[in-house]
C-alpha positions in Angstrom: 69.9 38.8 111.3 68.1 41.7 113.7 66.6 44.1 112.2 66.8 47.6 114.4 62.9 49.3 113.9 63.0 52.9 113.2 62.1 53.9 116.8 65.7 51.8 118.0 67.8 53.7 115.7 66.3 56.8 116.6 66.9 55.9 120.6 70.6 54.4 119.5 71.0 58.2 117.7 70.1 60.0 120.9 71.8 58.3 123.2 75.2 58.5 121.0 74.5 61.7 120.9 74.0 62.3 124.8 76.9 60.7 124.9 78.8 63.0 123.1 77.2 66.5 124.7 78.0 65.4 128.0 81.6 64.1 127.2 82.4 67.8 125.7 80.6 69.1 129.0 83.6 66.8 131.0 85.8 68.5 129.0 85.0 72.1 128.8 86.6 74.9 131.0 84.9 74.8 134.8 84.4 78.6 135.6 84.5 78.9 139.7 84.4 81.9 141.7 88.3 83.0 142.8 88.8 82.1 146.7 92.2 83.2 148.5 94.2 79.9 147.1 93.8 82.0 143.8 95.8 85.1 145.0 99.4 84.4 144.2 98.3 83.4 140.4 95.8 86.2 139.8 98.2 88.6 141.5 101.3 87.7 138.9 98.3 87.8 135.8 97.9 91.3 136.9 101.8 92.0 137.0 102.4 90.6 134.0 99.2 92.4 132.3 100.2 95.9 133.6 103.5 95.4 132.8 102.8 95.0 129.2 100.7 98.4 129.5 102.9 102.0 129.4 99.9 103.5 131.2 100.2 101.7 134.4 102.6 101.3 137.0 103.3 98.0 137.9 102.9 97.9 142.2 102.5 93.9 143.2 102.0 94.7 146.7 99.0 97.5 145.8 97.7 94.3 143.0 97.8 92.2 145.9 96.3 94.2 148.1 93.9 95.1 145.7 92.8 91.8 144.4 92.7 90.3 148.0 89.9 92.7 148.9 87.9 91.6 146.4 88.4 88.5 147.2 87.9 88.4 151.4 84.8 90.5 150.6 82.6 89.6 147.4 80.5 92.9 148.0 83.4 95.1 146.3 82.8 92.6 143.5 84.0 89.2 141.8 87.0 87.3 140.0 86.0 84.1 138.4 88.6 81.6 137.7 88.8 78.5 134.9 
């Protein structure tokens, strides 16, 4: 029979445990910046969000318009996407 030292089940503890961080890293939600492949799924979020509001009137083309501004120029300011 081998018996682990201390230090081995220490190391064996770590490395179980790095195993686990980084599997819950492979598995958490990736947060990217939007590009223009993003447009026709933001642009229905924002439909379906105003459209749930009294306060706003719901306009898809003026969304659309909107959010692809943002997106061609990142100056006016930024969507992130998971």
């Amino acid at each position: 029979m081998v018996r682990a030292t201390a230090a081995a089940k220490i190391d064996l503890v770590d490395a179980n445990e790095i195993r686990i961080a980084a599997t819950a890293m492979e598995n958490a939600p990736h947060v990217e910046p939007g590009t223009i492949d993003d447009l026709p799924a933001l642009t229905d979020l924002v439909v379906d969000l105003m459209g749930q509001s009294g306060d706003f009137t719901v306009d898809r083309e003026t969304h659309e318009r909107g959010l692809r501004l943002i997106l061609e120029q990142p100056n006016r300011g930024r969507i992130l996407v998971l």
